[in-house]
PQR file of N, CA, C, O and H, with PARSE charges and radii, in Angstrom:
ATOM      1  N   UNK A   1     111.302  36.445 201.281 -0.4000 1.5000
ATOM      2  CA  UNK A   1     110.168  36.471 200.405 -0.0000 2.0000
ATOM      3  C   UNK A   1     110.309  37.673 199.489  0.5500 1.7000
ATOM      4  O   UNK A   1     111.098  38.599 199.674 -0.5500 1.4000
ATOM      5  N   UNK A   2     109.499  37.561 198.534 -0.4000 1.5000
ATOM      6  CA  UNK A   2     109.728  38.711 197.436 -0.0000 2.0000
ATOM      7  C   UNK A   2     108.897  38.659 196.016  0.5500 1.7000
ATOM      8  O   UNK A   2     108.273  37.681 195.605 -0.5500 1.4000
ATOM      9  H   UNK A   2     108.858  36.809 198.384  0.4000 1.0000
ATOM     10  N   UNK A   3     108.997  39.608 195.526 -0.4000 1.5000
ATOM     11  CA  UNK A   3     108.224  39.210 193.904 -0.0000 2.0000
ATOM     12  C   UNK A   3     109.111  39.798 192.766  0.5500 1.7000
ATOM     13  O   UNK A   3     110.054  40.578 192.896 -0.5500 1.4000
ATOM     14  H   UNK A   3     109.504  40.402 195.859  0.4000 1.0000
ATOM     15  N   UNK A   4     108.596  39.249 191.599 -0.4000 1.5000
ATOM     16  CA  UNK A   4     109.351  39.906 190.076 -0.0000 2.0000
ATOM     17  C   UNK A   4     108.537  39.862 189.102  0.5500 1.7000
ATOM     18  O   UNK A   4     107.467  39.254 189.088 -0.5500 1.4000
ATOM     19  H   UNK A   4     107.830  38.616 191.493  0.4000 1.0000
ATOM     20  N   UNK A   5     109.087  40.618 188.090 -0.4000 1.5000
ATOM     21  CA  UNK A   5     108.568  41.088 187.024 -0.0000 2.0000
ATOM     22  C   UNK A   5     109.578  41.133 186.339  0.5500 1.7000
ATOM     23  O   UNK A   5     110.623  41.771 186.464 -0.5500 1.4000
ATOM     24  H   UNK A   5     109.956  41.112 188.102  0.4000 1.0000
ATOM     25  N   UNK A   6     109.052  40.076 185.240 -0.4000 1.5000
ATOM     26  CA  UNK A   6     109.647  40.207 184.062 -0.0000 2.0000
ATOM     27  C   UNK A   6     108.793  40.081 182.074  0.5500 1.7000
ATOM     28  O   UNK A   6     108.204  39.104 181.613 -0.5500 1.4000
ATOM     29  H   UNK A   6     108.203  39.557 185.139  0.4000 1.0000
ATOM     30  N   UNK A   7     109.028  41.245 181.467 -0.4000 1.5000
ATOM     31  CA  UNK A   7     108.691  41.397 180.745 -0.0000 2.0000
ATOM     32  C   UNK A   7     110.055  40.893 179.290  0.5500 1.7000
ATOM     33  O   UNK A   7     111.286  40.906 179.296 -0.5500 1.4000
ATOM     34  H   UNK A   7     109.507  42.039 181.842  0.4000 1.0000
ATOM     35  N   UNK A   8     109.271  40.596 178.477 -0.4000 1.5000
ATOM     36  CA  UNK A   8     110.050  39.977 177.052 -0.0000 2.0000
ATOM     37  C   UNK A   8     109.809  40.521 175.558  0.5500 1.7000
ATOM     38  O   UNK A   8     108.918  40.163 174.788 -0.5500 1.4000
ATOM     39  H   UNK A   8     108.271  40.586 178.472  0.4000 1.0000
ATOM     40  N   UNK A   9     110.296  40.981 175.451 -0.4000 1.5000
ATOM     41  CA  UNK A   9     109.740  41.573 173.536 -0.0000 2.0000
ATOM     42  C   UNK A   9     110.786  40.722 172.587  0.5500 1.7000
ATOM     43  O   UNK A   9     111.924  40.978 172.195 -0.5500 1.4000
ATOM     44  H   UNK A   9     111.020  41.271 176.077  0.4000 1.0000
ATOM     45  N   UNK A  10     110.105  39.852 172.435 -0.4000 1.5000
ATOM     46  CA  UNK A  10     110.689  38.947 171.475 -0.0000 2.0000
ATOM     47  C   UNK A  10     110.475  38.966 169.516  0.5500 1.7000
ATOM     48  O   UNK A  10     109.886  38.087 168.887 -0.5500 1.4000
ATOM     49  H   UNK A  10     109.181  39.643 172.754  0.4000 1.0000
ATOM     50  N   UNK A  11     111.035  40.018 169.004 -0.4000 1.5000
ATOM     51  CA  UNK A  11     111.148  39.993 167.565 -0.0000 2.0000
ATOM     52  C   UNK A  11     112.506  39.539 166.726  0.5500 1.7000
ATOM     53  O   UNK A  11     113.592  40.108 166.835 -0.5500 1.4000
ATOM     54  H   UNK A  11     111.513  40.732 169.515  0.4000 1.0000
ATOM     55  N   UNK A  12     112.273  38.576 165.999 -0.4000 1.5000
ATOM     56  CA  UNK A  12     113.575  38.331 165.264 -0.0000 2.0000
ATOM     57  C   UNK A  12     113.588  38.958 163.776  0.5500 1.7000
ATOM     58  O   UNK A  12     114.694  39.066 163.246 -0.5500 1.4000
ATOM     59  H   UNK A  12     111.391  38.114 165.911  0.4000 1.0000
ATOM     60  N   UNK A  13     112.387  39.402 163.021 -0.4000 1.5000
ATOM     61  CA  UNK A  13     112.055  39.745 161.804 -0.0000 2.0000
ATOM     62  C   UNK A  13     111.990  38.400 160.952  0.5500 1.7000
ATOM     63  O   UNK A  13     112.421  38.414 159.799 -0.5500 1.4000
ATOM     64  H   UNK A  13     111.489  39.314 163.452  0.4000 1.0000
ATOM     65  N   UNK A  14     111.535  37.409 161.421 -0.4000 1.5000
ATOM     66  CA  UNK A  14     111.666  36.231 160.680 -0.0000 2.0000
ATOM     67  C   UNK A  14     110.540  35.323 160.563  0.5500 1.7000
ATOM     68  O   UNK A  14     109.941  35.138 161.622 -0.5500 1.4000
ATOM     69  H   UNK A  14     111.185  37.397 162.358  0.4000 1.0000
ATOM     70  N   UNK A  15     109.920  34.454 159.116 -0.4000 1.5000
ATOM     71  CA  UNK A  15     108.732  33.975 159.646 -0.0000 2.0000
ATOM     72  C   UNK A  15     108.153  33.388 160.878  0.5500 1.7000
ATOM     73  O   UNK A  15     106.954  33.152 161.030 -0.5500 1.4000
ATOM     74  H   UNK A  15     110.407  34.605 158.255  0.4000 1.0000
ATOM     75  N   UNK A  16     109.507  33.070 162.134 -0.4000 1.5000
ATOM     76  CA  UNK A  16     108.911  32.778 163.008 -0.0000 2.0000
ATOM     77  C   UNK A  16     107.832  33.875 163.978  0.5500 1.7000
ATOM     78  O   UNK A  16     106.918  33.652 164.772 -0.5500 1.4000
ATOM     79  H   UNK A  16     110.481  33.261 162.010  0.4000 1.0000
ATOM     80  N   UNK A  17     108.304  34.796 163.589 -0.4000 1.5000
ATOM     81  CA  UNK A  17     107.243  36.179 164.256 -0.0000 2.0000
ATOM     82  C   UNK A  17     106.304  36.709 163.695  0.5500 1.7000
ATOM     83  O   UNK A  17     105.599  37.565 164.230 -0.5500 1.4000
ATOM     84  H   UNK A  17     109.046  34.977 162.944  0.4000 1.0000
ATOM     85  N   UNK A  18     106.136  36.222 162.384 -0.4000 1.5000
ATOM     86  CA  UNK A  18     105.043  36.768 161.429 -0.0000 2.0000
ATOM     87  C   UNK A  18     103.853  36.395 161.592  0.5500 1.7000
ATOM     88  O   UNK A  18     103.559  35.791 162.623 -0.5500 1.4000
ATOM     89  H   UNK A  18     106.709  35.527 161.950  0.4000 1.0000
ATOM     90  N   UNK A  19     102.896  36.667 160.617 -0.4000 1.5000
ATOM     91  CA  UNK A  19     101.702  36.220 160.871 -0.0000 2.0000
ATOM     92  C   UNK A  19     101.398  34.951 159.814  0.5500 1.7000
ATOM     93  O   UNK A  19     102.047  34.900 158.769 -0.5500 1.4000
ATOM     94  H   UNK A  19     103.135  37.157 159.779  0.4000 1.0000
ATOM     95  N   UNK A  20     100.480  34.018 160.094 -0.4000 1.5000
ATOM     96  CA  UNK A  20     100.256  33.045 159.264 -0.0000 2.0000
ATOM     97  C   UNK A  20      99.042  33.318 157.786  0.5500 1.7000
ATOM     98  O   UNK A  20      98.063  32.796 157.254 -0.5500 1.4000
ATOM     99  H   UNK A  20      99.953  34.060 160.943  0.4000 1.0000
ATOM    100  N   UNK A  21      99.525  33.944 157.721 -0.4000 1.5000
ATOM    101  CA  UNK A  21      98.420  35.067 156.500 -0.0000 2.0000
ATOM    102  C   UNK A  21      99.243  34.907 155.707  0.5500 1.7000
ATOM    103  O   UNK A  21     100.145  35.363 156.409 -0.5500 1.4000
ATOM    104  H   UNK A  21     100.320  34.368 158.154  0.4000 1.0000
ATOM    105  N   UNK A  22      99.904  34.551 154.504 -0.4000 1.5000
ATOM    106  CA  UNK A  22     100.764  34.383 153.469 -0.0000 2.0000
ATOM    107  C   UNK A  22     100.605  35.590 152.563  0.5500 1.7000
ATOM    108  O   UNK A  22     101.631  36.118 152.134 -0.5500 1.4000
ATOM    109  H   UNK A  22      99.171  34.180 153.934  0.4000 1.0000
ATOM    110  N   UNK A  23      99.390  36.087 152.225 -0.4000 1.5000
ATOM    111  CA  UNK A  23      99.163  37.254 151.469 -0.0000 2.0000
ATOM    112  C   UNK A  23      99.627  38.768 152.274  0.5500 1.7000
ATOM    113  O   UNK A  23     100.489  39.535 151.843 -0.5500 1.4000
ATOM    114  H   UNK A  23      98.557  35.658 152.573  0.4000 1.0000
ATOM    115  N   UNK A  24      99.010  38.918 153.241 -0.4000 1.5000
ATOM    116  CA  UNK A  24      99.572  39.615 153.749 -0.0000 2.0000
ATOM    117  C   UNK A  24     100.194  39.823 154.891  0.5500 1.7000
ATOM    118  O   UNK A  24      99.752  40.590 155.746 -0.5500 1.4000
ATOM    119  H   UNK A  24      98.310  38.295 153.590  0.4000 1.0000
ATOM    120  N   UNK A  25     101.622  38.950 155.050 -0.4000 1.5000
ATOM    121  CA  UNK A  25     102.490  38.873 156.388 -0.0000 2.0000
ATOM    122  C   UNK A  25     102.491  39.973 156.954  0.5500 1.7000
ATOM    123  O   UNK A  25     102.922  40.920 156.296 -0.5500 1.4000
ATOM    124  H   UNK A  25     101.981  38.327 154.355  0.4000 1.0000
ATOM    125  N   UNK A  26     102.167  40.142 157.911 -0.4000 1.5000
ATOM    126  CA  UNK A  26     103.094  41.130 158.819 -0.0000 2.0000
ATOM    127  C   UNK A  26     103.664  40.576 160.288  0.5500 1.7000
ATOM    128  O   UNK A  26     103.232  39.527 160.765 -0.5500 1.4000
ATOM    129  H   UNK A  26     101.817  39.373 158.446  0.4000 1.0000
ATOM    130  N   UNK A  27     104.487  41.235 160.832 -0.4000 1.5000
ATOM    131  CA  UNK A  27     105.781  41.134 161.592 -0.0000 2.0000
ATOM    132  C   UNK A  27     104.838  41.137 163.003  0.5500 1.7000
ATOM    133  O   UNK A  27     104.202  42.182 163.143 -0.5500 1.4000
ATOM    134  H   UNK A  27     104.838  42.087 160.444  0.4000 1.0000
ATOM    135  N   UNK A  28     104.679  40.270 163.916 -0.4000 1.5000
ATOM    136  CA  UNK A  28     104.075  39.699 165.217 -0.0000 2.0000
ATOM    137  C   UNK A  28     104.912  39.608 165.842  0.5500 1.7000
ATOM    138  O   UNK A  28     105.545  38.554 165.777 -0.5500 1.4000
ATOM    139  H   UNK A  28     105.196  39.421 163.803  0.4000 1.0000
ATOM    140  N   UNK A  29     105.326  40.607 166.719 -0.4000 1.5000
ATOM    141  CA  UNK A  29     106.634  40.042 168.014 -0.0000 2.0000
ATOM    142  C   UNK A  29     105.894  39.554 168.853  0.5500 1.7000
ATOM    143  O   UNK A  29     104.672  39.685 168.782 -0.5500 1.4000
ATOM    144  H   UNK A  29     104.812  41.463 166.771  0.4000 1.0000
ATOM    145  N   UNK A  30     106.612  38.772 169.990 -0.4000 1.5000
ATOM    146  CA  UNK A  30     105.825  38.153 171.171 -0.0000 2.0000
ATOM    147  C   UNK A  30     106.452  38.463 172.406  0.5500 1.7000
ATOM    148  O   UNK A  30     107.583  38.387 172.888 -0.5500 1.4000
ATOM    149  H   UNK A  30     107.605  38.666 170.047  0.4000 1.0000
ATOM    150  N   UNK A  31     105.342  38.833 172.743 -0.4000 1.5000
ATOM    151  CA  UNK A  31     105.535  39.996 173.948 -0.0000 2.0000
ATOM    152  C   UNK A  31     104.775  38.898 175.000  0.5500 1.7000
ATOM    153  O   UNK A  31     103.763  38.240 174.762 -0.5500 1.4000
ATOM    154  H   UNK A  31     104.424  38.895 172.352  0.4000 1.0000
ATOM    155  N   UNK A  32     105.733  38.916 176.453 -0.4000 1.5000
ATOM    156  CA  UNK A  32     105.634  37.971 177.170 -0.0000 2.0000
ATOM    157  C   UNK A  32     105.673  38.597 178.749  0.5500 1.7000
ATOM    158  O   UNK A  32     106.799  39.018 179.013 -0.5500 1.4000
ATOM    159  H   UNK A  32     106.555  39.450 176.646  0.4000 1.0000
ATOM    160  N   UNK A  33     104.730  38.748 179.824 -0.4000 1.5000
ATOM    161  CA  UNK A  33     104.165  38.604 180.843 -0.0000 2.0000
ATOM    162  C   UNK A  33     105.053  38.047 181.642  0.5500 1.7000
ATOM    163  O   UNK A  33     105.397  37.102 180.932 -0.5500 1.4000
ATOM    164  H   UNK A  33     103.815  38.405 179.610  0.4000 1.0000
ATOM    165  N   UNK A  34     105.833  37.928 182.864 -0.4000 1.5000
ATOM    166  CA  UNK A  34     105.667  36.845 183.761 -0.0000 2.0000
ATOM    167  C   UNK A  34     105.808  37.307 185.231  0.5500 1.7000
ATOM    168  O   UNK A  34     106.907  37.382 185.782 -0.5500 1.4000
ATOM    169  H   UNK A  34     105.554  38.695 183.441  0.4000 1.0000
ATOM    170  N   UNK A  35     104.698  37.596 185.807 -0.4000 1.5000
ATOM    171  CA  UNK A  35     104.932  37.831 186.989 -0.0000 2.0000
ATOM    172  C   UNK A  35     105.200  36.899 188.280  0.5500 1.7000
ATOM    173  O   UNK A  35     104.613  35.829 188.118 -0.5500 1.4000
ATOM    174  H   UNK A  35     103.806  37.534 185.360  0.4000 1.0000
ATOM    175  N   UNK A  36     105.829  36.947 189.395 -0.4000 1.5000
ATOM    176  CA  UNK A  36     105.976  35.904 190.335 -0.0000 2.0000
ATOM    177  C   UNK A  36     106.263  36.440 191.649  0.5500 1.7000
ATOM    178  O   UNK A  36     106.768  37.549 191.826 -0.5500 1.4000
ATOM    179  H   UNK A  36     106.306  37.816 189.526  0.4000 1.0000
ATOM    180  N   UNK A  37     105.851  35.435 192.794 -0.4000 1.5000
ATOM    181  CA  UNK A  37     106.432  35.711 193.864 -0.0000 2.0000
ATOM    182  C   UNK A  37     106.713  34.545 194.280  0.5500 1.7000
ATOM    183  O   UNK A  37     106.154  33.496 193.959 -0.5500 1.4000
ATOM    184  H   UNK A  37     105.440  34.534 192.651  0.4000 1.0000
ATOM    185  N   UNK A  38     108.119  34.786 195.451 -0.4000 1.5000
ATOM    186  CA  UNK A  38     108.650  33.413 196.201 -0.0000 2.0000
ATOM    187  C   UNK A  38     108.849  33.673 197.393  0.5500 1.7000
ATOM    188  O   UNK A  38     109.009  34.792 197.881 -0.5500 1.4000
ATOM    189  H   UNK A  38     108.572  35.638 195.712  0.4000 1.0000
ATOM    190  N   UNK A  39     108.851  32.516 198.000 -0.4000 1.5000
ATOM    191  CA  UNK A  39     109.318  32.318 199.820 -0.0000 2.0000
ATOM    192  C   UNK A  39     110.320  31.628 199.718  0.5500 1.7000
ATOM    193  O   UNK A  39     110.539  30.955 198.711 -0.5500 1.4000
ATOM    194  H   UNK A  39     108.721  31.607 197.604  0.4000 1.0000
ATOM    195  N   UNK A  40     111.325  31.682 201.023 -0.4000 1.5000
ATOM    196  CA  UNK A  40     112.187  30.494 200.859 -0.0000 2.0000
ATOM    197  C   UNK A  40     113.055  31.226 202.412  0.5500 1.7000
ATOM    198  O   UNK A  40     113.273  32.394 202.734 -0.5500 1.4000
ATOM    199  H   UNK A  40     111.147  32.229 201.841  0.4000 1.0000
ATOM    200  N   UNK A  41     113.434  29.639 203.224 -0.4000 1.5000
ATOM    201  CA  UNK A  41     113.828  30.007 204.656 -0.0000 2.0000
ATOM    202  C   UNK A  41     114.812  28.867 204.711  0.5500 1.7000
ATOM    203  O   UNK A  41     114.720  27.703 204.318 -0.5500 1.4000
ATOM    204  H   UNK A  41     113.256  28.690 202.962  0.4000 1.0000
ATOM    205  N   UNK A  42     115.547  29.372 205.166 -0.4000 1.5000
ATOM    206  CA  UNK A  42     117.137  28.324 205.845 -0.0000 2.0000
ATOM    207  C   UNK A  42     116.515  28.141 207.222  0.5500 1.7000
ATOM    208  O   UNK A  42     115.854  29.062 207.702 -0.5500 1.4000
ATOM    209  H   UNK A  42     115.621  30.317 205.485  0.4000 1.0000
ATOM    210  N   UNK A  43     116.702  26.934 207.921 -0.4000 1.5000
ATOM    211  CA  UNK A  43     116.678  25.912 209.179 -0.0000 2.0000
ATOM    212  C   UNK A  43     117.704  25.715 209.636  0.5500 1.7000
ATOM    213  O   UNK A  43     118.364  25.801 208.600 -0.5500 1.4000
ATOM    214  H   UNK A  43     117.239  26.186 207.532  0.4000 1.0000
ATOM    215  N   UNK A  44     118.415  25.509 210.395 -0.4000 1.5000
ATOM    216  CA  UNK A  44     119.456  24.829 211.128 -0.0000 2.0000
ATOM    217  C   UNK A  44     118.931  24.155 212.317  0.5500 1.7000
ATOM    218  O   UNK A  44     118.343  24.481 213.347 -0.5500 1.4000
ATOM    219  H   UNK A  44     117.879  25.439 211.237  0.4000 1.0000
ATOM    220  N   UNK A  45     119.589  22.566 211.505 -0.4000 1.5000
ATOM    221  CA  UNK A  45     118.747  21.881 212.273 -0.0000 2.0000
ATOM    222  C   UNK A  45     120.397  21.329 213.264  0.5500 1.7000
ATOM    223  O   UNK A  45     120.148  20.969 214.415 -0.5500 1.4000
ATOM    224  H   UNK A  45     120.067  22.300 210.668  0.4000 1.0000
ATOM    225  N   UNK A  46     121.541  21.286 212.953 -0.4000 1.5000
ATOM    226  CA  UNK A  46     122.663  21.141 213.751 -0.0000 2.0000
ATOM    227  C   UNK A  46     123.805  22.123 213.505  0.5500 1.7000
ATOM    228  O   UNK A  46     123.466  23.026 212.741 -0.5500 1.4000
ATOM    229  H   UNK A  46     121.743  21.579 212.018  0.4000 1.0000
ATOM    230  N   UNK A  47     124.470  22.162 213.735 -0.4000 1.5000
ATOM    231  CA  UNK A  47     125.937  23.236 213.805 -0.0000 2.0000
ATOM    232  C   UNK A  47     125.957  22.710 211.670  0.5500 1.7000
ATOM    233  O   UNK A  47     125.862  23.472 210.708 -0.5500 1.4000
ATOM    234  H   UNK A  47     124.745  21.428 214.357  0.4000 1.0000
ATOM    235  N   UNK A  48     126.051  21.794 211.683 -0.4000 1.5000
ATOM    236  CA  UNK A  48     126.786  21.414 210.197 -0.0000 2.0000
ATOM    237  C   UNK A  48     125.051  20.631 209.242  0.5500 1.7000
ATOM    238  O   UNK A  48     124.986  19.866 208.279 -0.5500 1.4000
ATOM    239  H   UNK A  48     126.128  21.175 212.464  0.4000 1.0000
ATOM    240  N   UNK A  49     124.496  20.950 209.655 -0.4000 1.5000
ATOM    241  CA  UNK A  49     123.415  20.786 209.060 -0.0000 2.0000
ATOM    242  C   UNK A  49     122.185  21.555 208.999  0.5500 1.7000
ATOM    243  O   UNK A  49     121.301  21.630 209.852 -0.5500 1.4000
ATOM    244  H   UNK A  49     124.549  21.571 210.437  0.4000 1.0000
ATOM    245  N   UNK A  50     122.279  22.250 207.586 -0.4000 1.5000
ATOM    246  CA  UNK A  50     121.271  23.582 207.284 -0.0000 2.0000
ATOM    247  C   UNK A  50     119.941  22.760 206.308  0.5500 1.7000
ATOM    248  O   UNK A  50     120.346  22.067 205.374 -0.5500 1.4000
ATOM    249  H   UNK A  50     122.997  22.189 206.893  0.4000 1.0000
ATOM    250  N   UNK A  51     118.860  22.816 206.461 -0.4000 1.5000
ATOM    251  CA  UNK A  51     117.979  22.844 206.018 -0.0000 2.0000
ATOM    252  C   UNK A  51     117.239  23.963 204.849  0.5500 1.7000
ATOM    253  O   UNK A  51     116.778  24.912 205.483 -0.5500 1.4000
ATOM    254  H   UNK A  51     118.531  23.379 207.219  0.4000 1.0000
ATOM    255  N   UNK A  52     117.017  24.105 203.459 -0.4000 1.5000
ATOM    256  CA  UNK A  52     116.712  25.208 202.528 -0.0000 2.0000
ATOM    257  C   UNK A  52     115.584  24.632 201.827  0.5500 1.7000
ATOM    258  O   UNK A  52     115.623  23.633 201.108 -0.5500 1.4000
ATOM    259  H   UNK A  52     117.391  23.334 202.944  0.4000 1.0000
ATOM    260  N   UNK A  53     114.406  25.468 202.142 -0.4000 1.5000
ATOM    261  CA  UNK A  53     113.069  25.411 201.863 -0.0000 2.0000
ATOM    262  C   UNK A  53     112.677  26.525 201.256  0.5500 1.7000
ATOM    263  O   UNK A  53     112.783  27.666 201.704 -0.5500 1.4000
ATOM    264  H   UNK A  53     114.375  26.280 202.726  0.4000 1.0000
ATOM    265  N   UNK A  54     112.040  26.068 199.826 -0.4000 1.5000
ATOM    266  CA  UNK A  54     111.520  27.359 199.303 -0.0000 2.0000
ATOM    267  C   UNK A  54     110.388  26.936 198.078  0.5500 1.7000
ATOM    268  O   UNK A  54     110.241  25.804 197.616 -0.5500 1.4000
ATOM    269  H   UNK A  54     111.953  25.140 199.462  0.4000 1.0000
ATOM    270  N   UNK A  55     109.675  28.106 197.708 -0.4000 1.5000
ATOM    271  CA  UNK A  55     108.437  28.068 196.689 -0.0000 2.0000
ATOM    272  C   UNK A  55     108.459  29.380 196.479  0.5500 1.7000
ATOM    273  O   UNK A  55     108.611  30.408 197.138 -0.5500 1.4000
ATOM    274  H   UNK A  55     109.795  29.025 198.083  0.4000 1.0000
ATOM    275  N   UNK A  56     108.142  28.861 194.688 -0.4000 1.5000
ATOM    276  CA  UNK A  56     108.165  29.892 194.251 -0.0000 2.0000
ATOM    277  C   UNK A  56     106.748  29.936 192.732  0.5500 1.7000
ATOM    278  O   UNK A  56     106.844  29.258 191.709 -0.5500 1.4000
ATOM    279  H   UNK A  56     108.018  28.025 194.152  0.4000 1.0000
ATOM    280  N   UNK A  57     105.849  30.689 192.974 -0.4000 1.5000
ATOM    281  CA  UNK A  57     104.615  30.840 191.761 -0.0000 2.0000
ATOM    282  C   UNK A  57     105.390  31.914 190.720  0.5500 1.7000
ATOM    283  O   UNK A  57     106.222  32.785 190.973 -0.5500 1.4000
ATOM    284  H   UNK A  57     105.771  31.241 193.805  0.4000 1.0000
ATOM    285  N   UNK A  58     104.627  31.392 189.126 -0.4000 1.5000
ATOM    286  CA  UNK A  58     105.149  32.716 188.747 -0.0000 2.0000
ATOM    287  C   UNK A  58     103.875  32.399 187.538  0.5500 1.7000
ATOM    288  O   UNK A  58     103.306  31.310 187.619 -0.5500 1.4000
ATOM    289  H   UNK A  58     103.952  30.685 188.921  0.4000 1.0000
ATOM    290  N   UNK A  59     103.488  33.303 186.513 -0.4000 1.5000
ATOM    291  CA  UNK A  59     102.276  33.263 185.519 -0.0000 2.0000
ATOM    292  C   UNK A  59     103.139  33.909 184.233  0.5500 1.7000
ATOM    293  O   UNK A  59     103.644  35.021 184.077 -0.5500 1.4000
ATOM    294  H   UNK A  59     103.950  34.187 186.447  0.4000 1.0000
ATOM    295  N   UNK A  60     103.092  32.869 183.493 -0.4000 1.5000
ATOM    296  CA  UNK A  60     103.374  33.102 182.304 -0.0000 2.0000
ATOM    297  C   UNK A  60     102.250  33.397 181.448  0.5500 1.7000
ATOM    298  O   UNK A  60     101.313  32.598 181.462 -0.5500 1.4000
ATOM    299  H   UNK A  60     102.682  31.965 183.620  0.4000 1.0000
ATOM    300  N   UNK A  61     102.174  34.665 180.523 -0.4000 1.5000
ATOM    301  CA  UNK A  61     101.045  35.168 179.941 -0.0000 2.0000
ATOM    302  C   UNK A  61     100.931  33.715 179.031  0.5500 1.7000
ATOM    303  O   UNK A  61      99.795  33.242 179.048 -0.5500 1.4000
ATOM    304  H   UNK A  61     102.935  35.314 180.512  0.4000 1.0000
ATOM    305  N   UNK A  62     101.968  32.919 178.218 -0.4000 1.5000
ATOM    306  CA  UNK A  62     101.630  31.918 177.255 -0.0000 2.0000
ATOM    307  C   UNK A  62     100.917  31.186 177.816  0.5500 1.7000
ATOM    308  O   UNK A  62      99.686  31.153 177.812 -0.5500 1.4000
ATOM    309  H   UNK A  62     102.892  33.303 178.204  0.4000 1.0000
ATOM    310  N   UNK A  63     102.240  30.034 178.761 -0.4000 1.5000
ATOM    311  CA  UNK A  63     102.352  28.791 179.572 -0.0000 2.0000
ATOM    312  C   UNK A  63     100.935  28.620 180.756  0.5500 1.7000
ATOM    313  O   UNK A  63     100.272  27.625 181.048 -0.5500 1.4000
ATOM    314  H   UNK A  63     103.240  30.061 178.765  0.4000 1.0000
ATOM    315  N   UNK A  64     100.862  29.891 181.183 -0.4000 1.5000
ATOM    316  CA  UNK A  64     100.011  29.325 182.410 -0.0000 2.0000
ATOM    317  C   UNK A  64     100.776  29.522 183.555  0.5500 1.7000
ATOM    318  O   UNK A  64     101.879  30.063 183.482 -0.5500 1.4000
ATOM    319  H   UNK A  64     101.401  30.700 180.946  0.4000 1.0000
ATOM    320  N   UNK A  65     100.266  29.110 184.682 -0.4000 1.5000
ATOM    321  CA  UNK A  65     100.971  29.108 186.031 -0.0000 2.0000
ATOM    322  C   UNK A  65     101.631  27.792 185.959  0.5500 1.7000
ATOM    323  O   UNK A  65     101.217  26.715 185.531 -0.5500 1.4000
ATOM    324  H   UNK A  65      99.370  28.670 184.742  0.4000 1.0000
ATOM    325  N   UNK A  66     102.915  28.189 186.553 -0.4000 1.5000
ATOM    326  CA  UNK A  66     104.200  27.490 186.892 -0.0000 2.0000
ATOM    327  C   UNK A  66     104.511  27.318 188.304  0.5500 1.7000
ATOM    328  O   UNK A  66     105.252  28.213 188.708 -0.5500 1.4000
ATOM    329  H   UNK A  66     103.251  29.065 186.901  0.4000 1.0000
ATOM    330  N   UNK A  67     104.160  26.387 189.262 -0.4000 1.5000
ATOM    331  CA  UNK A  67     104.599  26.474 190.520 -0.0000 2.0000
ATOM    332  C   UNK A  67     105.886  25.555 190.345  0.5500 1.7000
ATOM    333  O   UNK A  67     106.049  24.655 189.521 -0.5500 1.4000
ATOM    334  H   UNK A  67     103.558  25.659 188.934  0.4000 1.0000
ATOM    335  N   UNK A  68     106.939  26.104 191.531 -0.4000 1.5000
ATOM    336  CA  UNK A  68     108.398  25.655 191.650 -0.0000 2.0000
ATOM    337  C   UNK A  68     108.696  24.953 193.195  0.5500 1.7000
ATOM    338  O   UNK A  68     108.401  25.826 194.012 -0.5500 1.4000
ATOM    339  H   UNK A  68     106.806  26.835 192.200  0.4000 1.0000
ATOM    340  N   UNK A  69     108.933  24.331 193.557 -0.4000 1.5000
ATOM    341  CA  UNK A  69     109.804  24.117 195.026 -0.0000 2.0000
ATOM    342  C   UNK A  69     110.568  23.382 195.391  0.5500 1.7000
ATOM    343  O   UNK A  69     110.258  22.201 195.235 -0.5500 1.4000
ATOM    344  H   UNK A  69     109.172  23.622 192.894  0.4000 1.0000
ATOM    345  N   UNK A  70     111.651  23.621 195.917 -0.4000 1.5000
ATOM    346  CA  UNK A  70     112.852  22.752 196.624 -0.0000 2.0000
ATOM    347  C   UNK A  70     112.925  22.784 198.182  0.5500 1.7000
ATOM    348  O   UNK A  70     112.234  23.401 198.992 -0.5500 1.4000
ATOM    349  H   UNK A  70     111.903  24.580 196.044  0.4000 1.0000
ATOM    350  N   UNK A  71     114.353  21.622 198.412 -0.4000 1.5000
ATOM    351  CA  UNK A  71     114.368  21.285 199.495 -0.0000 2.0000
ATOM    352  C   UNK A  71     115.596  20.762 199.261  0.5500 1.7000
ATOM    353  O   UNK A  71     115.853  19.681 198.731 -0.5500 1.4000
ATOM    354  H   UNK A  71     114.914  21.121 197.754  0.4000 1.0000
ATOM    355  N   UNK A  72     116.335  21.572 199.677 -0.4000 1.5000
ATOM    356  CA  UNK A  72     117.898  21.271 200.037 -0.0000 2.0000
ATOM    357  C   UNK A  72     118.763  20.870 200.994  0.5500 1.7000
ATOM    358  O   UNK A  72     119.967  20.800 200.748 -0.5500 1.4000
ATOM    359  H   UNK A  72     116.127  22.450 200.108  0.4000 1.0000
TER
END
C-alpha cells in the first residue's frame, strides 16, 4: 500500500494556454493536482499459480476522481 503526489505545470506559450479574452490575452498555464493512494497483494493460490489484486484512487484537480483496479 502507499500514496503519491503528483503535481504538473503545464505551459507551452501558445493559444492553447492563453486566455479566451482576444483583447487582452494573457499566458494561463495549467497547473494540475493529482493526489492518490493504492493497495495491491499477491496470493498464491498453487506453487505455479499467483493471484495479483490491486486498487488504486487518485483525484485529479480537472477530471475528478478516478478509481482503478485489476486482477491478474
Amino acid at each position: 500500500m502507499g500514496t503519491s503526489l503528483r503535481y504538473t505545470f503545464y505551459d507551452d506559450n501558445t493559444p492553447a494556454t492563453s486566455t479566451a479574452d482576444t483583447l487582452n490575452q494573457q499566458n494561463q498555464p495549467q497547473k494540475t493536482w493529482l493526489p492518490g493512494v493504492f493497495v495491491q497483494d499477491e496470493i498464491t493460490l498453487a506453487k505455479q499459480h499467483k493471484l495479483l489484486l490491486g486498487f488504486r484512487y487518485d483525484y485529479n484537480s480537472f477530471h475528478g476522481n478516478i478509481f482503478t483496479k485489476n486482477c491478474i
